[in-house]
C-alpha positions in Angstrom: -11.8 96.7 148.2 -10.2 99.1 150.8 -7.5 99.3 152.3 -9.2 97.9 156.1 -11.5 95.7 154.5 -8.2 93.9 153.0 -6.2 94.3 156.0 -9.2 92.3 158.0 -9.1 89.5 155.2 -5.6 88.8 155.1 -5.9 88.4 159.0 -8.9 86.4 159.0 -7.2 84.3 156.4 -4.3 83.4 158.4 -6.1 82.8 161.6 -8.5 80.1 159.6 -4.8 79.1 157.8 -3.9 78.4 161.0 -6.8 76.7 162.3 -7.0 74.4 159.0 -3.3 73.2 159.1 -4.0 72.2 163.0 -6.3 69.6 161.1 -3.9 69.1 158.3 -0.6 68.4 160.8 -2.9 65.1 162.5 -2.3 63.6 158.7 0.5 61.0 159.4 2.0 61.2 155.4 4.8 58.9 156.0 2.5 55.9 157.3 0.3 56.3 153.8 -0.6 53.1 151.9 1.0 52.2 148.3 -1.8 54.0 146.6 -2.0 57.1 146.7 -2.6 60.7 144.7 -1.8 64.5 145.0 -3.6 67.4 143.7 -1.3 69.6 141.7 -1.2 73.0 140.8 1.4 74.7 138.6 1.7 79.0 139.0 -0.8 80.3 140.1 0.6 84.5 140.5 -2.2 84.6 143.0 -3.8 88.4 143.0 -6.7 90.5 142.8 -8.7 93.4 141.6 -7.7 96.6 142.2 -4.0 96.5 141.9 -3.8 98.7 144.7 -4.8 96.2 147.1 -1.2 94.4 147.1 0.5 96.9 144.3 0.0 100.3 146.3 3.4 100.6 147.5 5.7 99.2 144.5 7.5 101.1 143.1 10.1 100.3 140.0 12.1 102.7 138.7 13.2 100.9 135.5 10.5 102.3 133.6 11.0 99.0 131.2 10.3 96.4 133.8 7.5 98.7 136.1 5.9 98.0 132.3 6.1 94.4 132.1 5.4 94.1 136.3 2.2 96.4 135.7 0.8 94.5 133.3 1.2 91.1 135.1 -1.6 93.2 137.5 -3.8 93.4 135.3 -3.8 89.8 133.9 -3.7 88.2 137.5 -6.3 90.7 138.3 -8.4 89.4 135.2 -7.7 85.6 135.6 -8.6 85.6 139.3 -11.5 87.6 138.8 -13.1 84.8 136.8 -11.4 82.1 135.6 -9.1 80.5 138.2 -11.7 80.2 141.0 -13.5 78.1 138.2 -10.2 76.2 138.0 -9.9 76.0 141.5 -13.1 74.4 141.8 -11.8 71.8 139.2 -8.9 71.3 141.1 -11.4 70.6 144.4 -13.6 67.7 142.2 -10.5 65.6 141.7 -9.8 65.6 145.4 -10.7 62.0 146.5 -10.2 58.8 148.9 -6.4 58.6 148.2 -5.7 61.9 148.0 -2.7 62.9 150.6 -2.1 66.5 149.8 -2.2 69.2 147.5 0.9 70.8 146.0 1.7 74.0 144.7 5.0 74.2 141.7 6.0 77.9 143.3 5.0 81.2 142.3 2.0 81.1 144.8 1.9 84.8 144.1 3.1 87.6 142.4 4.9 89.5 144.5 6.2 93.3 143.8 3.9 94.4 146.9 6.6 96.7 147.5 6.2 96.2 151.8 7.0 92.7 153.6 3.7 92.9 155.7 1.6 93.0 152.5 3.4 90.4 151.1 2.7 88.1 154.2 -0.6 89.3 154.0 -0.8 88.1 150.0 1.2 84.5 150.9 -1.8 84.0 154.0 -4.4 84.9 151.4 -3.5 82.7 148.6 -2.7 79.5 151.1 -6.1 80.3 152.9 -8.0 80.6 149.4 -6.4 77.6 148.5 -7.1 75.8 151.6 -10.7 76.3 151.7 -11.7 75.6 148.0 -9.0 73.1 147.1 -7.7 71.2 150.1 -10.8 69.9 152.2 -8.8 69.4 155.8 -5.7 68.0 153.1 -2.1 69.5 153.5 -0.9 71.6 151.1 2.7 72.1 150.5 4.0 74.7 147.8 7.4 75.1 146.7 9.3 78.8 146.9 9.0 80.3 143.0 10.7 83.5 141.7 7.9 85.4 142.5 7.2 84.8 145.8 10.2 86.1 146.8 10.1 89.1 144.8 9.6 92.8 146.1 11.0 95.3 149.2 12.2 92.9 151.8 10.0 90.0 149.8 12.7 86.9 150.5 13.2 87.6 154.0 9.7 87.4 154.4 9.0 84.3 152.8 11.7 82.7 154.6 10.4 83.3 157.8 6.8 83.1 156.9 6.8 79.8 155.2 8.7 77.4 156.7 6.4 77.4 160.1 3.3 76.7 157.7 4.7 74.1 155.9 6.0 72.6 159.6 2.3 72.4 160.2 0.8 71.6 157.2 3.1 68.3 156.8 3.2 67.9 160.6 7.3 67.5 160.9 9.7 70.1 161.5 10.7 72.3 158.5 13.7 75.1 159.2 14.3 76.1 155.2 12.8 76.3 151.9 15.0 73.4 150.8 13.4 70.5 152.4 12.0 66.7 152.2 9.4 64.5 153.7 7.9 60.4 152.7 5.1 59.2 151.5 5.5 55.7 152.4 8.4 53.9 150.7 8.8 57.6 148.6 10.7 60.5 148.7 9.4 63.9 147.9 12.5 66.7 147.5 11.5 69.9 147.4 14.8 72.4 146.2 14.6 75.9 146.4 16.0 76.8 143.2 16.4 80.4 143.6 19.3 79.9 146.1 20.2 76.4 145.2 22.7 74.8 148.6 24.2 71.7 147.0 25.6 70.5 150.1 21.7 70.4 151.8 20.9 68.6 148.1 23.3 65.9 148.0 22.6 65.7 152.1 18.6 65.2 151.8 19.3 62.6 149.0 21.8 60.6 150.9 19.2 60.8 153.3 16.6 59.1 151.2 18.7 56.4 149.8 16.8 53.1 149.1 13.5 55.4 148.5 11.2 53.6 146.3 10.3 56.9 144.2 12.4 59.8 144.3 10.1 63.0 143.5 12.0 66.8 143.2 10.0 69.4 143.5 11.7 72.2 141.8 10.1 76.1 140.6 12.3 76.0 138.4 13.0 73.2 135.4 16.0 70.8 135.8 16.6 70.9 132.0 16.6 74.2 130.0 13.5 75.0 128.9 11.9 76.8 125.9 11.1 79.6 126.8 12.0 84.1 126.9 14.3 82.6 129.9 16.2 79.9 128.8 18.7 79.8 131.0 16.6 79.8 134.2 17.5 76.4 135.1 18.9 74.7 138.4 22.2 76.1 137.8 21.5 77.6 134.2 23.1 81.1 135.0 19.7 83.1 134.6 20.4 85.0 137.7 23.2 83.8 139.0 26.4 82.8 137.3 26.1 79.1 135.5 27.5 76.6 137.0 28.0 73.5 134.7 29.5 71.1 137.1 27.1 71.3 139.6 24.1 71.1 137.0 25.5 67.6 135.5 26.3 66.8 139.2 23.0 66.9 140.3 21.5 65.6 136.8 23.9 62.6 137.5 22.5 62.1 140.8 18.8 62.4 139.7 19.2 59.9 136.6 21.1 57.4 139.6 18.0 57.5 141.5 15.5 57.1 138.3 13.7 60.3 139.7 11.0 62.4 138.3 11.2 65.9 138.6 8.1 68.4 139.4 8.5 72.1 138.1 6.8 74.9 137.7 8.2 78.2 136.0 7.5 78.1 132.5 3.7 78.9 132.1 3.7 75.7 130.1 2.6 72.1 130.3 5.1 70.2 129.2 6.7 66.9 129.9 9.8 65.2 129.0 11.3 61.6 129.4 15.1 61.0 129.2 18.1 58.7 129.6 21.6 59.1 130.7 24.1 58.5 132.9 22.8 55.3 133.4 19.7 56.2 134.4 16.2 57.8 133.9 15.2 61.5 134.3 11.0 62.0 133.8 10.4 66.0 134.5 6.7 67.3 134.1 6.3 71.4 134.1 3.1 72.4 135.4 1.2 75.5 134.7 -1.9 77.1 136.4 -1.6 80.5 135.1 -4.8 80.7 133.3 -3.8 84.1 131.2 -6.2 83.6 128.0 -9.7 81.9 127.7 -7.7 79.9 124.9 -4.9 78.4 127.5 -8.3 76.3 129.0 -8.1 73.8 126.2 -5.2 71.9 126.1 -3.5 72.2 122.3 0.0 70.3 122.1 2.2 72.6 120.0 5.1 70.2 119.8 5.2 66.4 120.2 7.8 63.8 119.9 11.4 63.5 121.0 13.1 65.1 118.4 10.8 68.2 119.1 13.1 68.9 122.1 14.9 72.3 121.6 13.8 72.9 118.3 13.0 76.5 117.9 10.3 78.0 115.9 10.8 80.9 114.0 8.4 82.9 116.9 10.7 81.5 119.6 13.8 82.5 118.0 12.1 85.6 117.6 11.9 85.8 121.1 15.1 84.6 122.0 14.1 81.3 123.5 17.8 80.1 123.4 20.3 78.8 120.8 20.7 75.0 119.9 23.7 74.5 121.6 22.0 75.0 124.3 19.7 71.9 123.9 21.8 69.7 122.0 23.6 68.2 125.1 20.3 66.6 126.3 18.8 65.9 123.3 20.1 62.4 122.3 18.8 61.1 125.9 15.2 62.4 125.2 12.7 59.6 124.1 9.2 61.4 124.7 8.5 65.6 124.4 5.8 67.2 124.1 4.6 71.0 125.2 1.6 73.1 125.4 0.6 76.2 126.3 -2.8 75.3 128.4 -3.2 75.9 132.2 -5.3 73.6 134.4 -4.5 71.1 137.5 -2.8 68.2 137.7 -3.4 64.6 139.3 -0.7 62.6 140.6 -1.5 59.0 140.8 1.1 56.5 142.3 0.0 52.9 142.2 2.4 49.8 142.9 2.7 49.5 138.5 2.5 52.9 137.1 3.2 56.7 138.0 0.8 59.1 135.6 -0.5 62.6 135.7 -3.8 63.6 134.6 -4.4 66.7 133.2 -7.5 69.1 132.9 -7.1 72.1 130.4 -8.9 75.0 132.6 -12.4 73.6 134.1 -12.3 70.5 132.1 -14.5 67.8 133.5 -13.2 65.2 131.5 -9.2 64.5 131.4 -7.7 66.6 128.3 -4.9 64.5 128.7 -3.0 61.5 131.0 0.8 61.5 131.0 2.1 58.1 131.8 5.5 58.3 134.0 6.1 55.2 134.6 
């Protein structure tokens, strides 16, 4: 692909963006009936073949990271070449009559364009893709990841990009990448954990009180998760300095209100199910980066709630974290389990239960139902 021929997609792209969240915004979300679904999506690191299309100007001097970045290229350049448009379509079959919108966990790209326009270019591209084989006329809201702010003027981008889509898509306005709208009687938060503001936090949830279901949608996990990045929590201290008070703060609040928590992050499917403070935290990672032909089938490689923080000899290896990391957590766990398959996700919120299917890759059939509640 050249250099004009990509330059004439990305803008045809956001023109039919535009025209297909016109069509989106006449969805009245708050009004919705007691049953409803979404359509979820985990990462996706949305990119394409060659790397030059997006990649042509980045430039990374620390030879150990331009590594690491580089090779992310080439496996988004391989997955999207083949297997997540099969996913995709997938994700498109499971669209039905109670389906209200389709939600994106963050990381809706990869980033490191290295140039803001090319990065608005690659954030219309992967919404428009999205739209068009996923959303049929459905909004679709995605929540801001790592990556998608990543890269030569990246996060100023994003932020003044996004909002104005998401404004349209949910039809109400949206001024920040923290943000929250209803679905009937629920509550859907959606925290931008990169740059977490606990005073809009405790502000949008005061502003929800007496919410049936409270819902935060998070990149990022709410408990540490198992993983090279441990500490890449809300409030963990992976890039910014930890702040402990603030994390039980807001772990506090979320247990008060019984909420479930939707991340992204991890690359893993995993869900876990715990008690304290008086209340209930339910958080379910989501992961659509389809990396290896293998990840399509959906192989649990620890179950049960004494699994939590438990470190294999490979993890350790890889410096997943330490056990005093976990141990605070672990006596309020009563269900874990974690895989490393990709897929989508369905969402199903009746008046008696709250459950997530799964499909592993292009699975027809569910490879797995998680009940929530």
């Amino acid at each position: 692909m050249n250099r004009r021929h990509f330059l004439a997609l990305s803008a045809a792209g956001v023109a039919n963006m535009a025209l297909l969240s016109r069509i989106a915004a006449k969805t009245q979300i708050a009004s919705q009936q007691a049953d409803y679904n979404i359509i979820i999506l985990g990462d996706t690191h949305y990119d394409t073949e060659p790397a030059d299309v997006y990649h042509a100007k980045y430039v990374d001097h620390n030879e150990s990271s331009n590594q690491v970045h580089r090779a992310e290229f080439v496996r988004n350049g391989e997955m999207w070449r083949s297997r997540c448009p099969k996913m995709l379509k997938r994700a498109a079959k499971l669209v039905d009559s109670h389906t209200r919108f389709v939600l994106q966990m963050g990381d809706l790209v990869q980033g490191d364009c290295g140039d803001p326009v090319i990065h608005e270019a690659m954030l219309g591209d992967a919404i428009h893709l999205i739209k068009k084989r996923v959303c049929k006329g459905l909004p679709f809201v995605t929540v801001v990841g790592n990556h998608d702010i990543r890269g030569t003027h990246a996060k100023e981008c994003y932020h003044r990009f996004m909002p104005p889509v998401i404004s349209q898509e949910l039809g109400i306005p949206v001024a920040d990448t923290s943000f929250k709208f209803s679905m009937g009687d629920d509550v859907f938060i959606v925290i931008d954990f990169n740059d977490p503001d606990a005073t809009l936090f405790d502000r949008m949830l005061d502003d929800s009180k007496g919410a049936r279901h409270t819902f935060i949608v998070s990149h990022g996990t709410i408990f540490p998760a198992v993983n090279t990045y441990p500490r890449w929590y809300l409030y963990g201290g992976q890039k910014k300095p930890a702040n402990p008070e603030l994390h039980k703060h807001f772990m506090e609040r979320f247990a008060q209100r019984n909420a479930i928590c939707l991340c992204g992050h991890t690359h893993l499917t995993e869900f876990l199910d715990w008690y304290g403070y008086d209340g209930h935290i339910t958080q379910m990672t989501m992961n659509s980066v389809w990396a290896k032909e293998e990840y399509g089938t959906y192989r649990v490689l620890r179950e049960g709630a004494g699994q939590y923080g438990l470190l294999s000899e490979s993890e350790k290896a890889r410096k997943a974290g330490t056990p005093e990391l976990y141990a605070p957590f672990q006596p309020g766990v009563r269900q874990y389990s974690v895989s490393q398959a990709a897929g989508s996700y369905k969402l199903s919120v009746s008046p008696t239960s709250i459950a997530v299917d799964f499909h592993a890759g292009c699975a027809k059939k569910t490879s797995h139902r998680f009940l929530l509640r």
